[in-house]
N, C-alpha and C positions, 0 to 999 in steps of 0.2 A: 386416246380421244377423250375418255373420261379427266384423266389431269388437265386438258386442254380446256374442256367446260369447267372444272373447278377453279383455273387462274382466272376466268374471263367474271365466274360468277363471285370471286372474291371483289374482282374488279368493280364491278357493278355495284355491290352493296360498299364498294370505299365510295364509289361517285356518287349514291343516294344520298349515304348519311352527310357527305360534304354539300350535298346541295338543299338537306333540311337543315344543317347549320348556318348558311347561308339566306335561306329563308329565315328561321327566324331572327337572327341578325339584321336584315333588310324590314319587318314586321318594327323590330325595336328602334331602329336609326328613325323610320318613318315615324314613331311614338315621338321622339325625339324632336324630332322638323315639326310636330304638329305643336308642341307644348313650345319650342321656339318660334314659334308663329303667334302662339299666344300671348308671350309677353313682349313681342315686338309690338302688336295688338295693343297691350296695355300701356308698354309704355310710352304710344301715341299720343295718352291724353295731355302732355307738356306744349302738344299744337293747338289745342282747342285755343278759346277765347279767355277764361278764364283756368288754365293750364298752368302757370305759375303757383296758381293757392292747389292742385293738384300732384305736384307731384310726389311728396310724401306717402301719399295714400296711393299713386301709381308706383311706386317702389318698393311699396308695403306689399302689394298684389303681387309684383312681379318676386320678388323675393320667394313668397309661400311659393309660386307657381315653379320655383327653379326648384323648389323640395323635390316634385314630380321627374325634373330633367336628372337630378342626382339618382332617383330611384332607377329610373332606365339606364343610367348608366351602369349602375351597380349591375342591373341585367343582363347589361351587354358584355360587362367584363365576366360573368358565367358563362357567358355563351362562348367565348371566344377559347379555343384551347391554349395551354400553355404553351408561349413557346412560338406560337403561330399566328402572333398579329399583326405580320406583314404579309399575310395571304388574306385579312380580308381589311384591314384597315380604307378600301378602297370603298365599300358602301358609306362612310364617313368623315373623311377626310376634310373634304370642303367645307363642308357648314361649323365644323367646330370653328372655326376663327370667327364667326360670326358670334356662337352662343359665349366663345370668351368675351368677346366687345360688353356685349348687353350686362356679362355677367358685372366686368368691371363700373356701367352707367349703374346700375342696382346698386355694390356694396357704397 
């Protein structure tokens, strides 16, 4: 019986630690959606009225601002274990095609 609770509770602390990986993964994607939010943000100012004589300086914003989205990413490639990025590649899949677009409108 004791082996029996020993598999279960090896079991247990594999399913913890896989789901505080997962948390902070999901913590860092969300960092990620918030700082691409913010230069989608920025680089709205191309609508305004006088948008044309801005966008140099909305490119200039969004630029520095993508420094932030490199740091998280850099986070997120720690977080992730070797080896294993197609068991969570699914918290951010989809928005990268997006942050590629903006990144290409910036350089």
């Amino acid at each position: 019986m004791d082996k029996m609770m020993a598999v279960f509770d090896d079991f247990q602390q594999h399913l913890n630690s896989e789901q505080d990986i997962r948390e902070e993964i999901r913590n860092t994607v969300r960092e990620i959606e918030k700082h691409a939010r913010e230069i989608l943000t920025t680089l709205q100012v191309i609508h305004q009225e006088d948008g044309l004589q801005l966008i140099s300086s909305g490119c200039l914003k969004a630029r520095q601002q993508f420094e932030k989205v490199q740091e998280a990413y850099g986070r997120l490639s720690n977080l992730i274990p070797v080896g294993q990025y197609y068991r969570y590649n699914d918290h951010w899949k989809f928005d990268n095609n997006l942050k590629k677009c903006k990144k290409l409108m910036v350089d």
